[in-house]
C-alpha positions as CSV (number, residue, x, y, z in Angstrom):
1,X,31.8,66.6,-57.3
2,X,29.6,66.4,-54.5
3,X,28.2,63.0,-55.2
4,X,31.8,61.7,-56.4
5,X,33.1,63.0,-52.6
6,X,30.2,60.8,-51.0
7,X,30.5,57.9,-53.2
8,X,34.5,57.8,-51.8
9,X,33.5,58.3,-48.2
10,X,30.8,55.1,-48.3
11,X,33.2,53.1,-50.1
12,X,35.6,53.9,-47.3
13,X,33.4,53.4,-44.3
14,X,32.6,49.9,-45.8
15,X,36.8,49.6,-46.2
16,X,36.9,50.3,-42.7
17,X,33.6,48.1,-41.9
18,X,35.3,44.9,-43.5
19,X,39.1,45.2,-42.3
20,X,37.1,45.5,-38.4
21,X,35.0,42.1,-40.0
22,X,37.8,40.8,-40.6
23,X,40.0,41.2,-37.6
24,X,40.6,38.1,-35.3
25,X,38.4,36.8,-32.4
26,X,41.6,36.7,-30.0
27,X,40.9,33.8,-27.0
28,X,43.9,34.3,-24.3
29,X,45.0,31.1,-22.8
30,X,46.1,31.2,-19.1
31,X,47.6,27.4,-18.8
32,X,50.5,26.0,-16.9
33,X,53.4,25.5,-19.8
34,X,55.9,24.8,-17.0
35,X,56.1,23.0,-13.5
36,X,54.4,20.0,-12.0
37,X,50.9,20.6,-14.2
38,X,53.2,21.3,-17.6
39,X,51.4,17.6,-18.8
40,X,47.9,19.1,-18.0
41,X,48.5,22.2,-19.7
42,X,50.3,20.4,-22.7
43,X,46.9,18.7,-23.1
44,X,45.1,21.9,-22.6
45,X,47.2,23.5,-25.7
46,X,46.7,20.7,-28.3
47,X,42.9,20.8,-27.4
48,X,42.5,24.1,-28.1
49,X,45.1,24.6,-31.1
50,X,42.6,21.3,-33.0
51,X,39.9,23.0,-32.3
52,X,41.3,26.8,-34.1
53,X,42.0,25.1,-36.9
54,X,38.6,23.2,-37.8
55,X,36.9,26.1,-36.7
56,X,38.9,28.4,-38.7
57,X,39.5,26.1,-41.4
58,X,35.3,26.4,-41.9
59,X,35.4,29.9,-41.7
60,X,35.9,31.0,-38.6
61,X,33.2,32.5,-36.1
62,X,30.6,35.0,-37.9
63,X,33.5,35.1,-40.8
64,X,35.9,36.2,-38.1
65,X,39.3,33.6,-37.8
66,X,40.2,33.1,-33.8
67,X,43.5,33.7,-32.5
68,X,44.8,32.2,-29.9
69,X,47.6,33.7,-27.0
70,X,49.0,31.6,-24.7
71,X,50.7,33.0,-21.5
72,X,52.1,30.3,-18.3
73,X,50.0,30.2,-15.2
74,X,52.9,27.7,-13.4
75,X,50.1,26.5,-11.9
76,X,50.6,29.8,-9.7
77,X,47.4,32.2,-8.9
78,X,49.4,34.9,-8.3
79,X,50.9,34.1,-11.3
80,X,47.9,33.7,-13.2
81,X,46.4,37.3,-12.1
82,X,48.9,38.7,-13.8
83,X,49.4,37.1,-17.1
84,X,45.3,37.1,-17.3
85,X,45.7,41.4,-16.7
86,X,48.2,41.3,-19.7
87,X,45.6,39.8,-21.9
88,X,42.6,41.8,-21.0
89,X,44.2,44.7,-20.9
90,X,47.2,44.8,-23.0
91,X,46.2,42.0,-26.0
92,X,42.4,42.9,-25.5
93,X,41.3,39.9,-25.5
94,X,37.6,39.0,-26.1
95,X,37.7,36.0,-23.8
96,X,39.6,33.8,-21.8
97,X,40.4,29.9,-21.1
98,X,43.0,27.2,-19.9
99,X,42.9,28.1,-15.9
100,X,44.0,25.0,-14.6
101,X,44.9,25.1,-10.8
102,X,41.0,25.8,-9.1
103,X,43.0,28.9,-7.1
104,X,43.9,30.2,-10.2
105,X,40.4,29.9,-11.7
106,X,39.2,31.7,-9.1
107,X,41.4,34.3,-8.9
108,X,41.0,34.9,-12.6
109,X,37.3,34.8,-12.2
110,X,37.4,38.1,-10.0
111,X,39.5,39.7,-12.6
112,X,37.4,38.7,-15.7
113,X,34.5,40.6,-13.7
114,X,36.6,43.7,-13.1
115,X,37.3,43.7,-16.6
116,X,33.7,42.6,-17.9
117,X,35.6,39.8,-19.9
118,X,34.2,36.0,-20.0
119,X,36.4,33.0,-18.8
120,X,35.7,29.3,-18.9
121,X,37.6,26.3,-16.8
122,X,38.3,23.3,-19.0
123,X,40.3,21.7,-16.3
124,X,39.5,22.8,-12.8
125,X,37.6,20.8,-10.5
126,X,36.6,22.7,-7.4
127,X,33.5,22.6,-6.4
128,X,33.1,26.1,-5.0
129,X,33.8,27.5,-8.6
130,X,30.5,27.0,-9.4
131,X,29.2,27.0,-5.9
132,X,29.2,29.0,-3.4
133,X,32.4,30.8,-5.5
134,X,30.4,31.3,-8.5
135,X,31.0,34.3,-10.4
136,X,28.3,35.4,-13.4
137,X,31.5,35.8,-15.7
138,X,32.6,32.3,-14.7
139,X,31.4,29.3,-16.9
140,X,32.9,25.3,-16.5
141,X,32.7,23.2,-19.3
142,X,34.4,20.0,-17.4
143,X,32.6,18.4,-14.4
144,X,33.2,19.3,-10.9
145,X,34.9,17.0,-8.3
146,X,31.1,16.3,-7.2
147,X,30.1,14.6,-10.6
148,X,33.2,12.8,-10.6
149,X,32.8,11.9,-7.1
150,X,29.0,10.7,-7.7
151,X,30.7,8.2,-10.5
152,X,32.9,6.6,-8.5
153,X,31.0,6.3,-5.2
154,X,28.1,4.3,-7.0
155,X,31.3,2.1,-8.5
156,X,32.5,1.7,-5.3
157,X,29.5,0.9,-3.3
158,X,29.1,-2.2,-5.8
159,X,32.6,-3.4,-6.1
160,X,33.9,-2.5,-2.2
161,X,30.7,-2.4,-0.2
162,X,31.3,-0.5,3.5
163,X,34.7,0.2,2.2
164,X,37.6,1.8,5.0
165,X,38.9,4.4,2.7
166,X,41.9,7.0,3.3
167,X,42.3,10.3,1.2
168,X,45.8,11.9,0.3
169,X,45.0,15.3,-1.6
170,X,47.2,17.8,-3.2
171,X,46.7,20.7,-0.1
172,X,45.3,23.5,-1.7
173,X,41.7,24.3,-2.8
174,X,41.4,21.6,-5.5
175,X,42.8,19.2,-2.8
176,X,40.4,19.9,-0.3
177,X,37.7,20.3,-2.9
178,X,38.0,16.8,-4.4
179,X,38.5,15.1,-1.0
180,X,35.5,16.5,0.6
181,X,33.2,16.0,-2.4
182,X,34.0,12.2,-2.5
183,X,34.2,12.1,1.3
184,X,30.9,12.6,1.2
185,X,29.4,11.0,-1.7
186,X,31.1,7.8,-0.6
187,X,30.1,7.4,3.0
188,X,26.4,8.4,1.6
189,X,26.8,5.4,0.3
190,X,28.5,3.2,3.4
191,X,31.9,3.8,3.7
192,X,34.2,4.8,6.2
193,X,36.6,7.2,6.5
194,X,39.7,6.1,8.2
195,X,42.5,9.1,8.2
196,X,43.2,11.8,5.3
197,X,46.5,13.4,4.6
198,X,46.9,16.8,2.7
199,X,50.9,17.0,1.2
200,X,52.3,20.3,-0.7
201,X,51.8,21.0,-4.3
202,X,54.8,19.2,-5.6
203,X,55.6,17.2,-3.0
204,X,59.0,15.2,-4.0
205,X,58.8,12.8,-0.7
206,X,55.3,10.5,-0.1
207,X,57.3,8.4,2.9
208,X,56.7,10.3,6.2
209,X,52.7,9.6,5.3
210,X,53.0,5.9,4.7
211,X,53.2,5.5,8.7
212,X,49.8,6.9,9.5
213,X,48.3,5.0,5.9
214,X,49.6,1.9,7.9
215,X,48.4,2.5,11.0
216,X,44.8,2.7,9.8
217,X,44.3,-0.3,7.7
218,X,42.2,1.0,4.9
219,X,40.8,-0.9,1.7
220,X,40.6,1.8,-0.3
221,X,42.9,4.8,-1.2
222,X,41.4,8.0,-2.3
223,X,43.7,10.8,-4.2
224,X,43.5,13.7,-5.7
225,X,47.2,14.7,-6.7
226,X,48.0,15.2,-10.1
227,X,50.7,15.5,-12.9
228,X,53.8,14.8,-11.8
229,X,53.0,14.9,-8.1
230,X,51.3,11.2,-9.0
231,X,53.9,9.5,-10.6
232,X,55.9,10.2,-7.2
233,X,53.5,9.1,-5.2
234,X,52.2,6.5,-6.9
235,X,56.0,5.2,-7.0
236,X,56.8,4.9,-3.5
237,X,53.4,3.5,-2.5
238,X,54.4,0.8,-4.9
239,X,58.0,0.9,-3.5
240,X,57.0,0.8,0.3
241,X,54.3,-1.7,-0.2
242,X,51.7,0.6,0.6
243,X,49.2,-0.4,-2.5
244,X,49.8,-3.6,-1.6
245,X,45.9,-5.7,-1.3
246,X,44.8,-1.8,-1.6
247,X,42.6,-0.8,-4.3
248,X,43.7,2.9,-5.4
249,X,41.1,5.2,-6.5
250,X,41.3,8.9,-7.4
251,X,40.3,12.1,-9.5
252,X,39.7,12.1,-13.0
253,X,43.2,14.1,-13.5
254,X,45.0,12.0,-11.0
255,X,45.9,9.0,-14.0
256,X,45.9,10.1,-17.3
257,X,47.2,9.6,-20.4
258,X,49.8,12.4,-20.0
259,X,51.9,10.3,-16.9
260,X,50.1,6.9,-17.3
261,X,53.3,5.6,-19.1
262,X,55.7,7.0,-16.4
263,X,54.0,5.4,-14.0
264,X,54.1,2.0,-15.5
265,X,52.3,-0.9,-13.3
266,X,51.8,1.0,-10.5
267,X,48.8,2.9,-12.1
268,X,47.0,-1.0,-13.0
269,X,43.7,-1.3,-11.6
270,X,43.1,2.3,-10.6
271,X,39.9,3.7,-10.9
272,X,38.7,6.9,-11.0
273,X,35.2,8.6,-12.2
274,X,35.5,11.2,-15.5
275,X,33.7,13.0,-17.9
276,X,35.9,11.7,-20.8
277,X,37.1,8.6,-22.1
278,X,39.2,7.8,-25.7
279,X,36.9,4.8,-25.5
280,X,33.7,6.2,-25.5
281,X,32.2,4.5,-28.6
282,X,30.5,7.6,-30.8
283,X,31.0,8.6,-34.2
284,X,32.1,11.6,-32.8
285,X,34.5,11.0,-30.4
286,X,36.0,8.4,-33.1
287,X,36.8,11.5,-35.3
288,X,38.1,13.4,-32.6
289,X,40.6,10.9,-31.1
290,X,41.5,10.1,-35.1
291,X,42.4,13.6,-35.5
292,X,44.1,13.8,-32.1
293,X,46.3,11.0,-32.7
294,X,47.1,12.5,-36.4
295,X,48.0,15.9,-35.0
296,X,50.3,14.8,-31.5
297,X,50.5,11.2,-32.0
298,X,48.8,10.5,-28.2
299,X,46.1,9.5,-27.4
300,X,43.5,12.8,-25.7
301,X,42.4,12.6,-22.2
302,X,39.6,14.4,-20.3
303,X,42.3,17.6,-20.4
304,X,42.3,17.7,-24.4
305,X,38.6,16.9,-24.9
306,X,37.1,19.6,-22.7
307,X,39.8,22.3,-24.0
308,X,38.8,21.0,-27.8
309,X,35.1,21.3,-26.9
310,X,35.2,24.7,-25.1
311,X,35.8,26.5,-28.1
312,X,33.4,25.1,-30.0
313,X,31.1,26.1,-26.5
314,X,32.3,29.9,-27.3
315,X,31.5,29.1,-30.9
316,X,28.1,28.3,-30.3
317,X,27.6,30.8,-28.0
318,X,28.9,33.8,-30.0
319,X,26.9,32.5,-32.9
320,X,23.8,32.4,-30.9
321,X,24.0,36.2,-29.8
322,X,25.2,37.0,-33.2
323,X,28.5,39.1,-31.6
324,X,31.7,39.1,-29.6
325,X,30.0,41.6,-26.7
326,X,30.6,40.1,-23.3
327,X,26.8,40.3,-21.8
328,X,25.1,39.3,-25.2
329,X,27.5,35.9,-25.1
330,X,27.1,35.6,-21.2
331,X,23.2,35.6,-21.9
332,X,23.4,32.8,-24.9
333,X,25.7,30.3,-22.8
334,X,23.5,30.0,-20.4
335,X,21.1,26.8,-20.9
336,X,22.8,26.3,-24.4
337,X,23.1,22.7,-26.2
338,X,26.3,22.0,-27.6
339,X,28.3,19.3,-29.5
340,X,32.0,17.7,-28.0
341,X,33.2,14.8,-28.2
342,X,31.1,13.3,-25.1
343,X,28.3,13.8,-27.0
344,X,25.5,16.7,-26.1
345,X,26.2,19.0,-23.3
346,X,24.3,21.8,-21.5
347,X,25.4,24.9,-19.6
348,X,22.9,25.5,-16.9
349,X,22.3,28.6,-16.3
350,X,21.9,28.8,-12.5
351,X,26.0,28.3,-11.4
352,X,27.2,27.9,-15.3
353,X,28.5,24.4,-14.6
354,X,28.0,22.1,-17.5
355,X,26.0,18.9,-17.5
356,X,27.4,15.4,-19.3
357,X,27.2,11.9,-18.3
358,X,29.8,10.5,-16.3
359,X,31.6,7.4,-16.2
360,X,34.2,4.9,-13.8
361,X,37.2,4.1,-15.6
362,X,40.1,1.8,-14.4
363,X,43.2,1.1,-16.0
364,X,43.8,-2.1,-17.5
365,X,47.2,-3.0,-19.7
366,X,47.9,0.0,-19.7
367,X,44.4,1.8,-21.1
368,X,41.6,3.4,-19.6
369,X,38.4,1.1,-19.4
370,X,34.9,2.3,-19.0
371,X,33.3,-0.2,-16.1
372,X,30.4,2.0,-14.8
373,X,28.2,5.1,-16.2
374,X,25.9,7.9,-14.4
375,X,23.3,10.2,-16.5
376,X,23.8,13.9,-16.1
377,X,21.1,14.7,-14.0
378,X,21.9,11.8,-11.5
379,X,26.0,13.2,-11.2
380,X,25.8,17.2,-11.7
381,X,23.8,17.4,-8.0
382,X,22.1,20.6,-7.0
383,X,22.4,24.4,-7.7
384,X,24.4,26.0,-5.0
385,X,25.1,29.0,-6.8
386,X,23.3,32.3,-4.9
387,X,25.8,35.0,-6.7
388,X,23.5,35.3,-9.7
């Protein structure tokens, strides 16, 4: 009786063992569903609903499917505090993506350490995020504004030697960020700044600026707005004349292939310097835009690749350290190799910024084409992180 009573209790423990196996890795998705950034985040989502289901189509992480639950950020920090609490605390989340808005990533950031949770930017370009922001719970899979900006300068410096350029940003810490990181990188490099311009997130009316843009005769105009903010303002430049004998260059999320077709000829011949490209010519990213296209019938931009590849970052991560448990996957992400559509990438481990070649694009007929390339080591720029 005794051994029949013990026989029952091990069978159930290992019941118990393998439903707990079996229960989902759930990944909570903090992305901007609504407002301005609703294009970003809609790349965001496809991204990362491709990526669940090869991963779980090939069984999953460790045996283990992944679930995924999106809440809306409205590209709102405040916002995104609290729909990031709701998924620690009340979904229990293991970890935690889609931040898109860089005040919103680091807001979340703080949380994720209050909670012990892991989050990681696919989207956000600030450089202080993994500077001197950085946060040991914080990783970026995407490049920061600097690695963009270190693109574009060396594009610029060939095509528009000594250049006069004038920045309009989006005025919030993204804004600022991406400004002052090509600010810099392009007068390393000879050019001049001639007047900068900083309009609110969703700004309906690009006019009262146009004056000053005028006024200061530049060659060049640097921007960092984004979503729907650029179809405005790339609208009324074209409108008012202001693009006019002007070469436009921006962020890599200022043009994309989310608002590219709303903003018609007015986006033709802007450059900008990225991480990503549909064009890149790899077996790999082949397959990915194939199945892209398959699943949403457009075309992926840097938003959809880095979201795509960031689970298969976690993947690899929680596969390395063989579980689910916060500081075990924190330790195997840092210096780890993995395998996205750009090709290789590696997380250094010093400010958990990620490391990938970069490129300058420009849009031609409508499509994004590559016209310049940096290595990794020359565009990711030092370690300024001193948190960790």
């Amino acid at each position: 009786m005794k051994l029949k009573k013990a026989v029952i209790a091990v069978c159930a423990l290992m019941g118990t063992v393998a439903v707990h196996a079996a229960e989902p890795i759930k990944i909570g998705v903090v992305t901007p569903l609504s407002g301005t950034y609703a294009p970003i985040g809609q790349q965001v989502r496809w991204g990362l609903d491709l990526a669940v289901k090869e991963i779980n189509a090939a069984g999953g992480v460790m045996g283990r499917q992944i679930e995924l639950l999106y809440e809306d950020e409205e590209a709102n920090p405040a916002v995104a505090t609290q729909k990031a609490e709701k998924l620690f605390q009340v979904s229990k989340v293991d970890f935690l993506t889609g931040t898109v808005n860089s005040g919103s990533t680091l807001a979340v950031g703080q949380l994720a350490e209050r909670n012990n949770r892991l989050i990681a930017t696919t989207v956000s370009f600030a450089d202080s995020i993994t500077g001197d922001k950085c946060s040991p719970n914080v990783f970026r899979v995407n490049a920061r504004a600097g690695m963009q900006s270190a693109a574009l300068a060396e594009w610029l410096a060939k095509e528009k030697p000594k250049a006069n350029v004038f920045f309009i940003g989006p005025d919030y810490e993204m804004g600022r960020s991406t400004v002052a990181a090509f600010k810099k990188a392009a007068e390393a490099k000879g050019a001049k700044t001639v007047g900068e311009v900083f309009a609110p997130l969703d700004n309906k009316d690009y006019s009262p600026f146009f004056g000053q843009i005028r006024a200061a005769k530049p060659n060049v105009i640097y921007t960092s707005v984004a979503g729907n903010d650029t179809v405005r303002l790339f609208t009324q430049m074209s409108e008012y004349g202001v693009n006019r004998n002007v070469t436009i260059v921006g962020a890599s999320g200022t043009v994309t292939s989310q608002n590219l077709s709303a903003i018609g000829k007015a986006a033709e011949g802007f450059v900008t310097g990225v991480g990503y490209s549909p064009k890149l010519d790899t077996p790999e990213n082949k397959k990915f835009v194939a199945a892209f296209q398959a699943a949403y019938k457009a075309l992926p931009d840097l938003y959809g690749a880095d979201s795509y590849g960031v689970l298969y970052f976690y993947k690899a991560a929680a596969e390395k350290a063989g579980s689910v448990d916060t500081d075990k996957v924190r330790g195997a992400m840092r210096d780890l190799e993995w395998s996205t559509p750009q090709g290789r990438k590696k997380m250094r481990a010093g400010d958990h910024q990620a490391m990938q070649e970069m490129y300058a694009v420009t849009v031609r007929n409508g499509q994004f084409d590559i016209i310049g390339k940096v290595s990794a080591e020359a565009a990711v720029g030092p370690d300024a992180c001193t948190r960790f």
